[in-house]
C-alpha positions as semicolon CSV with decimal commas, in nm:
position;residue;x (nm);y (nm);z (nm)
1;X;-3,277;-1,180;5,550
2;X;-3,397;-0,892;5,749
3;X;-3,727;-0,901;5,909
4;X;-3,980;-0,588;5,855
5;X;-4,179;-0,467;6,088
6;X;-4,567;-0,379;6,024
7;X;-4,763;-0,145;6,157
8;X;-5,120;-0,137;6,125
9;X;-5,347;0,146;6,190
10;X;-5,586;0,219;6,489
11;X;-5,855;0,221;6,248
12;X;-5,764;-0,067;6,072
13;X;-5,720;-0,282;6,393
14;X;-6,100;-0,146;6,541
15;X;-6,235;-0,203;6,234
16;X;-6,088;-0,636;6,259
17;X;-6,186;-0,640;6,620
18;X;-6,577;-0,501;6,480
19;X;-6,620;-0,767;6,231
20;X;-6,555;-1,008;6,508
21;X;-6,803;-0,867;6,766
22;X;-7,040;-0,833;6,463
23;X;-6,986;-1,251;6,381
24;X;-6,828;-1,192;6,013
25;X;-6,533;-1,382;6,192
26;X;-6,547;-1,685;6,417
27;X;-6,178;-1,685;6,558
28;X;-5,887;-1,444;6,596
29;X;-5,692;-1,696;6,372
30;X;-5,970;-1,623;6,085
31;X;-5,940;-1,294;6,082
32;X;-5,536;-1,302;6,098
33;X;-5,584;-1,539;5,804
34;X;-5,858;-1,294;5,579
35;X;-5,601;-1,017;5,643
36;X;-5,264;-1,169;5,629
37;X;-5,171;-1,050;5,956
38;X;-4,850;-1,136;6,065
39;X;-4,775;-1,287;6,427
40;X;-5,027;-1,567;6,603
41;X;-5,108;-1,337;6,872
42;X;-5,157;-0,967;6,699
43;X;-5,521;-0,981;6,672
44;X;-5,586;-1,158;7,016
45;X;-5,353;-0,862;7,155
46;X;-5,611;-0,601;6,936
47;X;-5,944;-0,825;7,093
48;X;-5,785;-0,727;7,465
49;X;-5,716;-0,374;7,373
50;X;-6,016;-0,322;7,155
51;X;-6,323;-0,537;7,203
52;X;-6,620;-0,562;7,393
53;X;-6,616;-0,797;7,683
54;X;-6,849;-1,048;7,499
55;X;-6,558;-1,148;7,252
56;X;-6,293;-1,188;7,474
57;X;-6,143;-1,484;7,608
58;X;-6,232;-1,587;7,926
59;X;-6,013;-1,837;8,162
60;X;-6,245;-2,086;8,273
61;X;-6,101;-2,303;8,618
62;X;-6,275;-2,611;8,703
63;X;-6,115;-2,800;9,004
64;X;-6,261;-3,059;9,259
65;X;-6,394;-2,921;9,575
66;X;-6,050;-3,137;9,754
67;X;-5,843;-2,905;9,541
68;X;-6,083;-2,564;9,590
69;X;-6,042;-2,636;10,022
70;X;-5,663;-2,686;9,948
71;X;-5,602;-2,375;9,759
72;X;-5,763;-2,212;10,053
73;X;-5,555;-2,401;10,300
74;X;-5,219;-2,248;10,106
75;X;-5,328;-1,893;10,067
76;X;-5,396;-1,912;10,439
77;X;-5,050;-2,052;10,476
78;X;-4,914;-1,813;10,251
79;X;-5,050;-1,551;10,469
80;X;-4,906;-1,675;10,774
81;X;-4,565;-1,676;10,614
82;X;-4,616;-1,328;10,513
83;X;-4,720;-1,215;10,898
84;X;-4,384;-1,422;11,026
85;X;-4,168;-1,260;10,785
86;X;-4,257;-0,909;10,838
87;X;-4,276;-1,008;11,221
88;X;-3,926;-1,140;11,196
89;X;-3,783;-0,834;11,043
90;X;-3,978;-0,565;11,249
91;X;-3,759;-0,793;11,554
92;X;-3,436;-0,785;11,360
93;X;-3,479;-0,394;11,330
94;X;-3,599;-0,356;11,691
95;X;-3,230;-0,588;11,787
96;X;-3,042;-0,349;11,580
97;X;-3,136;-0,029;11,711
98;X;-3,129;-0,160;12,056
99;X;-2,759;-0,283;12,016
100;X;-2,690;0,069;11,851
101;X;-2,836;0,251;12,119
102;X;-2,697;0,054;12,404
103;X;-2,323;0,081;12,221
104;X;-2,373;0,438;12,143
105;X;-2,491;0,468;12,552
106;X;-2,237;0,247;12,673
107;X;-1,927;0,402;12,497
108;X;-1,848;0,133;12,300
109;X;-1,868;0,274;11,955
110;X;-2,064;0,182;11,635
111;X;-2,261;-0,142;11,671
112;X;-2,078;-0,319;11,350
113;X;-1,758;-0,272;11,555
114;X;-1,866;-0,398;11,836
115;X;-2,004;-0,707;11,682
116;X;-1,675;-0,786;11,514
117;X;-1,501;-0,716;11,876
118;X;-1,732;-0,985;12,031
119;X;-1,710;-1,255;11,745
120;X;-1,329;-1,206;11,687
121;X;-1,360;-1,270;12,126
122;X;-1,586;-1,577;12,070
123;X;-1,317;-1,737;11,798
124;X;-1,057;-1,668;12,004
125;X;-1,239;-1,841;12,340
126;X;-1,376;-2,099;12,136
127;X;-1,032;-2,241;12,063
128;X;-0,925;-2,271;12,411
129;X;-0,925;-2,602;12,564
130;X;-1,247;-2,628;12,773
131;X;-1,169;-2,662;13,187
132;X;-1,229;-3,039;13,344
């Protein structure tokens, strides 16, 4: 069974999200219910779109203070983080232009070759029996 899709007007929606600010209904879920609105959401979404701070929904947080100085404690950390992150890639980008300059200086071609020349060298040393 195929599900249809309706569309309600601008007018009609206003006019749902005005009885509420005026009182005529007490909950989104009323006026879905007085109108035979589909969907459990639809007129909250209209409320958002459509009505006056007064009638929409507010999120109300109430913590201990333990939990308020923690939260703190992890944006802090979170910021941190951020700072070593972005420090640790501004290095990473300072290493790779260095090694591209010094192989493009030094005659040694492009960096990625280079790299593989020195790790297939460090494999190949590795393996060799260590002097006593």
């Amino acid at each position: 069974m195929p599900f249809n899709t309706i569309r309600y007007s601008e007018s009609f929606k206003r006019q749902v999200v005005g009885e509420m600010e005026c009182g005529k209904w007490s909950s989104a879920s009323e006026a879905q219910a007085a109108y035979g609105v589909r969907g459990s959401l639809t007129v909250m979404n209209w409320v958002r779109k459509y009505g006056s701070p007064s009638i929409q929904v507010r999120k109300v947080v109430v913590m201990h203070p333990s939990e308020s100085s923690e939260n703190a404690k992890l944006q802090r950390r979170i910021r941190e983080l951020e700072r070593a992150v972005a420090d640790a890639k501004v290095a990473e980008l300072l290493e790779r232009t260095f090694l591209e300059l010094a192989c493009e200086k030094g005659g040694l071609g492009d960096a990625e070759t280079f790299k593989k020349k020195v790790s297939m060298k460090r494999a190949t040393t590795a393996d060799l029996p260590t002097p006593r």
